[in-house]
Each structure stands twice: as C-alpha cells, then as structure tokens.
C-alpha positions in Angstrom: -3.6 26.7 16.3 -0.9 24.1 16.6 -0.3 21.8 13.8 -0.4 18.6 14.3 1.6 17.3 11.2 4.9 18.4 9.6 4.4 18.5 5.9 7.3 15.9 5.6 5.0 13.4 8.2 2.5 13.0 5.5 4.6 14.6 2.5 4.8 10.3 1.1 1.2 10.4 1.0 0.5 12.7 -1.2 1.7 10.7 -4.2 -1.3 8.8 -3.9 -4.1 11.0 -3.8 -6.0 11.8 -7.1 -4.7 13.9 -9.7 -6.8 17.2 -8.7 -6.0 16.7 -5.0 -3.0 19.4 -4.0 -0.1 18.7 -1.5 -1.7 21.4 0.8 -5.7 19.9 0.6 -3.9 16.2 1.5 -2.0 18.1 4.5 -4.9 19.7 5.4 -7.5 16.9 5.1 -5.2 14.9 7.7 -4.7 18.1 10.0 -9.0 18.2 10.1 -9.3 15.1 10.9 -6.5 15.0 13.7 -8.4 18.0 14.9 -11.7 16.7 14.6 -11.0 14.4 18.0 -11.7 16.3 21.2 -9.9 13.9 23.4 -6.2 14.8 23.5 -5.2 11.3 23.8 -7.0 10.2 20.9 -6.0 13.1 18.6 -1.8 12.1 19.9 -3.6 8.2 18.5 -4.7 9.8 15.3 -1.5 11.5 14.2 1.0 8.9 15.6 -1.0 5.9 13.4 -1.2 8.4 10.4 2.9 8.6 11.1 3.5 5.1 11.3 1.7 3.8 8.9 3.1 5.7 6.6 6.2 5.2 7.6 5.2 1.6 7.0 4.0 2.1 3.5 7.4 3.2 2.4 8.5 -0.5 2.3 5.4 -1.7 0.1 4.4 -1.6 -3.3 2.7 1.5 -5.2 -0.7 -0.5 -5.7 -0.4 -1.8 -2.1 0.0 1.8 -1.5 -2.7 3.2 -3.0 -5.0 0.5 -1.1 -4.1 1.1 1.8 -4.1 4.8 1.5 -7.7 4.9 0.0 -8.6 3.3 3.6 -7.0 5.3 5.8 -8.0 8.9 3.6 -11.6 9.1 5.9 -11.2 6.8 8.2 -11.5 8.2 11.8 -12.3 5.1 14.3 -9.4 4.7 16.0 -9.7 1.0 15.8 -9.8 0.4 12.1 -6.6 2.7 12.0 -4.9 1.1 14.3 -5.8 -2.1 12.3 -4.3 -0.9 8.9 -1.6 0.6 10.8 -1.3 -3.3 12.0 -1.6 -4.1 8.7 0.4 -1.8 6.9 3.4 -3.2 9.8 2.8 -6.8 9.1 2.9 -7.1 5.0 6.0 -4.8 5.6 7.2 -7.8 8.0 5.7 -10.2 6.0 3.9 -11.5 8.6 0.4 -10.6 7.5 -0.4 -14.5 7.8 -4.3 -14.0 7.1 -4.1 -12.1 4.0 -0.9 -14.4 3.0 -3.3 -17.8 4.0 -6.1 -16.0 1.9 -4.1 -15.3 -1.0 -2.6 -19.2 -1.5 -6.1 -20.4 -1.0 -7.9 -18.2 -3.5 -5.4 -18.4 -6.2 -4.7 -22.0 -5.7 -1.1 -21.8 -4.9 0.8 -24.6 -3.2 4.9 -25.4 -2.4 6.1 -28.4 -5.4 6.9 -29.9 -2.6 3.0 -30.1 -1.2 1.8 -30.6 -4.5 4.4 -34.2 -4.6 2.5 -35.2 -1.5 -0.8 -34.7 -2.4 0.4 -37.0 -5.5 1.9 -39.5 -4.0 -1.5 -39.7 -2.0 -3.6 -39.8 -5.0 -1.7 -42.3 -6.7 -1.6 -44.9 -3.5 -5.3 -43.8 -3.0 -6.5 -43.9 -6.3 -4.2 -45.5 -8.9 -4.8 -45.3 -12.4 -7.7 -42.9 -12.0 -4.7 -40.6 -9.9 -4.6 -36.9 -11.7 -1.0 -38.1 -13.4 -0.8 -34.7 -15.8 -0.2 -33.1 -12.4 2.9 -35.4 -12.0 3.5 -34.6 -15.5 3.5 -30.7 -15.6 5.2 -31.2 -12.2 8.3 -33.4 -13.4 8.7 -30.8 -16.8 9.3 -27.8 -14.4 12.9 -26.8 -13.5 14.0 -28.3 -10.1 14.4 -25.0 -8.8 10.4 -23.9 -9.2 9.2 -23.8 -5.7 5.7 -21.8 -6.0 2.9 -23.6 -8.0 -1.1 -22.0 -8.8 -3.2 -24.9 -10.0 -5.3 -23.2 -12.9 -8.9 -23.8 -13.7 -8.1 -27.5 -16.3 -6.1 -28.6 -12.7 -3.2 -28.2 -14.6 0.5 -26.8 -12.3 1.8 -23.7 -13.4 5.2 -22.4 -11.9 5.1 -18.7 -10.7 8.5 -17.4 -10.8 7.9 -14.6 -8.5 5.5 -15.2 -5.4 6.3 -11.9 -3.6 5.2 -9.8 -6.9 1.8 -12.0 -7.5 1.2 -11.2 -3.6 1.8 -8.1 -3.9 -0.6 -7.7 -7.3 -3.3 -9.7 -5.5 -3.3 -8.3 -1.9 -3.3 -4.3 -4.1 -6.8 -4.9 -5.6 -8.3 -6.6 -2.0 -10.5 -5.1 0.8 -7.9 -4.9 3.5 -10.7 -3.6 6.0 -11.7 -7.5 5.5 -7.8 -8.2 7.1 -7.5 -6.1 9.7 -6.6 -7.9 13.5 -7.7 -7.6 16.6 -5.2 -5.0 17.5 -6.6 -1.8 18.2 -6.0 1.8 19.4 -5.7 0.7 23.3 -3.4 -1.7 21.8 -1.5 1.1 20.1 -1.7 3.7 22.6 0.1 1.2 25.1 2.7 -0.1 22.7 4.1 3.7 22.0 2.8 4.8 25.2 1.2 7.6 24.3 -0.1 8.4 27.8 3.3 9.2 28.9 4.0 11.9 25.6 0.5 13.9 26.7 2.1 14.3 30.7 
C-alpha cells in the first residue's frame, strides 16, 4: 500500500506526543487516518492539511504547539482541519485577529496610548471622582511602555513582552472555539488539489 506520509512530513510532530507514544505509532496514527477516507480527493485534503499545518507550527511556540497538535491528533472532519490549518497559518502571520481581539479583552490589555484617552474622558466626564491612580501608575511607567493589562484593584501594569503573554495565553485556550469559516473546499481550491489527483 502506498504511503501517504514521508516520515520527515510529520517527523516535527512527534515531539509533541506523550512520552509513551513512539515516532513510528505517531507516523502510523496519521497514515490510518489518511487512509481511513475513501474519497481520493479528501484523503490528498487530509495529508496536504496535516503537511501544512505543520509546516505552520514550526514558526510557533512549544505550548502553542502542543495545543494545536492535541486538536489535530483525532480530528478527521475535513473542516475543522482545514480550520486549525487556518489557524495554525494566521498566529504564524499574526493575523489570527479573533483570538488576538479575545486575548486583549479577557486579560484587560490596552495601548498607553488608549488608556490616556479613556482618561482624559473620565476626567472631562467626571472630574474629581475620575480614576486618577490610573493617570498615576500611567505617568510612573517608562515612556517607552506601550502594552498595559488593567489588574483586578483597576490599577495599569506594563507588560514588557505582549507577543510572549499571547503566546502563554492563546497555549492553554480551546482553539476549536477560533477556528474561521475557511474550510476544506476552501483549501482544496487554494492548493488546487483537483488538479494533483488528474
């Protein structure tokens, strides 16, 4: 039977299954499910999106890794893969805007420079009752602190390194909860797959 991965396709993967998990079982769990689609199409789908993803995951952080491995490991709708492959394509980008939009909310993290406008509208809207030990922390940070995370006594704390808190956040999430709209139709006609089965 013809094998539908080279070990070195999947060979990055293997880093991030579990400890009693061989090379040879991750190879082969990926060859059953590529096999486990009748369709010929959809198989060349399977195995291109296992490719490119992981060609994706090269550029992205162990944790992020390990995420985004642990959904694709049984996942065989087509259309979630295509999603993580999506996914795994955009925070490589950084262009995953949802997940980035997600992250500020959640961990209350605003620009200095957003955080000045929301006080300058506090203090014209509400004077002395404005929050002014925002102002405060804000005009004892160093003039070069650009990302802020309000913490839970509404007090600014600088974050010196935005990409790495992303990056720790976005590990522990649900990324099936980010995928788009882009699907394996979507994929099959980017890479035009049609045209590799003829």
């Amino acid at each position: 039977m013809k094998k539908n991965f080279n070990f070195k396709d999947i060979a990055y993967l293997t880093q991030y299954a579990s400890v009693d998990i061989t090379d040879e079982m991750v190879e082969n769990h990926f060859e059953y499910m590529a096999n486990s689609y009748e369709d010929e199409l959809d198989k060349l789908a399977y195995v291109e999106l296992i490719k490119k993803t992981t060609e994706n995951m090269t550029y992205l952080t162990d944790d992020l890794n390990k995420n985004i491995y642990k959904s694709i490991y049984h996942e065989d709708n087509l259309d979630k893969l295509a999603g993580y492959y999506k996914l795994s394509y955009d925070l490589f980008n950084a262009t995953a805007d949802n997940l980035w939009e997600d992250f500020l909310n959640k961990e209350d993290i605003h620009t200095c420079s957003e955080l000045w406008e929301q006080i300058d509208i506090d203090l014209k809207t509400n004077g002395m009752e404005a929050n002014i030990y925002l102002a405060n922390d804000l005009l004892s940070m160093h003039k070069d602190v650009e990302w802020i995370r309000i913490n839970g006594y509404e007090r600014a704390e600088a974050i010196e390194n935005i990409s790495k808190e992303f990056e720790n956040w976005s590990s522990s999430q649900e990324l099936e909860n980010y995928l788009s709209s882009y699907d394996k139709e979507d994929f099959i006609n980017e890479f035009e797959l049609e045209e590799k089965l003829e």
